[in-house]
N, C-alpha and C positions, 0 to 999 in steps of 0.2 A: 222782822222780829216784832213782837207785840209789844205795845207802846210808842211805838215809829210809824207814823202815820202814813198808811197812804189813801188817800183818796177815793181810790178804785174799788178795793175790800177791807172787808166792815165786818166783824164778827159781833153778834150780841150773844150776850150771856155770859156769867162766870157760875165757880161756886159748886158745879154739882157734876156728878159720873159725865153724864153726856154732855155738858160742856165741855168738858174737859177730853170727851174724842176729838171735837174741831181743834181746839185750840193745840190738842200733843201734834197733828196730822200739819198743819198747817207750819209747825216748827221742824217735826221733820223736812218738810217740805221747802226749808227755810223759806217760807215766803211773809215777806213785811207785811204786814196790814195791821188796823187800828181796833183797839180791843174796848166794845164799850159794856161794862160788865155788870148790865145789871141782872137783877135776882127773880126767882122765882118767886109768888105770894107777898111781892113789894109795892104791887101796883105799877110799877116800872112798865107790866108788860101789856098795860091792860090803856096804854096811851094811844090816840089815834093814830099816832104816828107808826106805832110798833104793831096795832093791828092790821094797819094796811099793809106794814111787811108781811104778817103772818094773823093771819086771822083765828087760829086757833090758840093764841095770845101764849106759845109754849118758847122756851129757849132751848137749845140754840139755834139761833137766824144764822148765816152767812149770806154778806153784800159781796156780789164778785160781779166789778163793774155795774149793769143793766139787769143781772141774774140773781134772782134771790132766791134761795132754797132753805127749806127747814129741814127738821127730821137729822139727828145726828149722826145716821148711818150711811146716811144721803150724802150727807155734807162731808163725810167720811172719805166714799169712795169716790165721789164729782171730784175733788182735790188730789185724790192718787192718781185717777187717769186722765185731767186736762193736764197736771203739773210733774206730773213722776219720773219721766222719762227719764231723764238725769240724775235723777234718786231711785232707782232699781224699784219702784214703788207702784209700776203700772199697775191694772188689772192683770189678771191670766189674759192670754192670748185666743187659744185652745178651746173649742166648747166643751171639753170634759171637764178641761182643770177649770175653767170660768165657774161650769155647775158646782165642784166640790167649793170652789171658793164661796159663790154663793149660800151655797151648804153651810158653811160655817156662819155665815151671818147671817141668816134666817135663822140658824140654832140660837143662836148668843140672844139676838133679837126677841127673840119667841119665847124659848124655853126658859133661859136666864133670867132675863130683863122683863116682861113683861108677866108673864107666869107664876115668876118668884118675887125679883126686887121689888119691885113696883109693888107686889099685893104687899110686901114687910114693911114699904115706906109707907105704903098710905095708913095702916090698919096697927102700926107698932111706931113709929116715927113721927109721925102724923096724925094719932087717933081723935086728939081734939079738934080735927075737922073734920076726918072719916068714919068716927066711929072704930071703937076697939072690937076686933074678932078673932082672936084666940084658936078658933080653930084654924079659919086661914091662914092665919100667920105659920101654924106649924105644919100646915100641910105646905106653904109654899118653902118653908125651911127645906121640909123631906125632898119637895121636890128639887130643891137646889142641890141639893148633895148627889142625889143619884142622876141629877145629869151634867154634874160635875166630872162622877166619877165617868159616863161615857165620854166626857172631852177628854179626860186624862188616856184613856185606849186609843181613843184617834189620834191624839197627840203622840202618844207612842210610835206609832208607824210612820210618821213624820219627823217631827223635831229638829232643830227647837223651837221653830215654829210654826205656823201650822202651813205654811208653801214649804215648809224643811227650812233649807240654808236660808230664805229670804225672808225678812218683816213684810209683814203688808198693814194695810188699814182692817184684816179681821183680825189683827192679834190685838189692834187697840180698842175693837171692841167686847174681845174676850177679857182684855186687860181689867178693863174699867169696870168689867160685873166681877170678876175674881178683885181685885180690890173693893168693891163696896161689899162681895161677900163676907171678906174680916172685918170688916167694919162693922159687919149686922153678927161676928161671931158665931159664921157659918164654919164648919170645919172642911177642909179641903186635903185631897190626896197630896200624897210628899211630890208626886211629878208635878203637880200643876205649883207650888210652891218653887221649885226649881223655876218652871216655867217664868213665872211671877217675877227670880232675878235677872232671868237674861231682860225681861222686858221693857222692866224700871228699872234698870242700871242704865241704859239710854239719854245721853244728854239731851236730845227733844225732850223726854218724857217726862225730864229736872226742869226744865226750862218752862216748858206747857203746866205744871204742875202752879208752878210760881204765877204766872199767866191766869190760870184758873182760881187765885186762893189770893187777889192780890190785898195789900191792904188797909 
């Protein structure tokens, strides 16, 4: 559990969406490791220590053992399929279902996160260092809605999550853009709201939350 040291894995970063996939995955996972939570724009990441782990000075790093990975989606799914096995948490197996899994987190990744969030945090959250632009912002608004509403169809044919019966590590990155969606006071379909309590009713996800917000 995080704040119980171990030695071997080292998570950096708190505080923000994508911290908070390591940190929920890692709790599902129950696996102990030591949480050292510093911040994004605090200079925290910008120490020589922290760029040799990660040269593009961003959070979250994960230390596993000798293995250092960045990238939240990375960190994501390395953790489902070295540790899963005993937590129904692998990868797909199958190269279809592998692709549609992949499918989903290249969506969430791309379309969500990078296309939408990202231009609303920098450009609306962030404007006094980005620069404010009004049009982007509502053009990545629209775009978050209408590729909301195709997750909500996909999800249909699935549910209630997006392997059906089984959580995986794409629903905790579908999670964490549908939660900073309402936070940026996007509006979303009543399914993907559904969706939203089977997710975070999850004691990982109470636990990882605490983890990620410590104080």
């Amino acid at each position: 559990m995080a704040g119980t040291a171990d030695s071997a894995r080292v998570l950096w970063g708190a505080g923000t969406p994508r911290t908070m996939r390591a940190h929920w995955m890692l709790h599902e996972l129950d696996l102990v490791y030591e949480s050292r939570p510093i911040g994004s724009r605090t200079g925290e990441t910008q120490t020589p220590e922290y760029t040799r782990l990660n040269p593009s000075q961003k959070i979250p790093v994960l230390q596993d053992g000798d293995f250092v990975l960045s990238e939240s989606a990375a960190i994501v799914n390395y953790l489902a399929q070295t540790y899963g096995a005993s937590r129904n948490l692998l990868l797909p197996a199958s190269t279809r279902e592998r692709a549609r899994y992949d499918q989903w987190c290249f969506f969430v990744m791309m379309e969500l996160d990078a296309d939408a969030l990202y231009i609303i945090r920098r450009h609306e959250g962030l404007k006094e260092l980005y620069g404010e632009a009004p049009n982007a912002v509502n053009a990545a608004r629209e775009c978050f809605r209408k590729q909301a509403q195709a997750a909500a169809q996909r999800l249909a044919s699935t549910g209630p999550f997006i392997l059906g019966e089984r959580f995986s590590g794409a629903d905790v990155l579908l999670t964490t853009c549908l939660t900073s969606a309402l936070r940026n006071r996007i509006e979303l379909p009543d399914a993907l709201h559904e969706y939203l309590k089977h997710c975070t009713a999850r004691e990982a996800y109470r636990l990882a939350y605490h983890a990620n917000h410590p104080k």
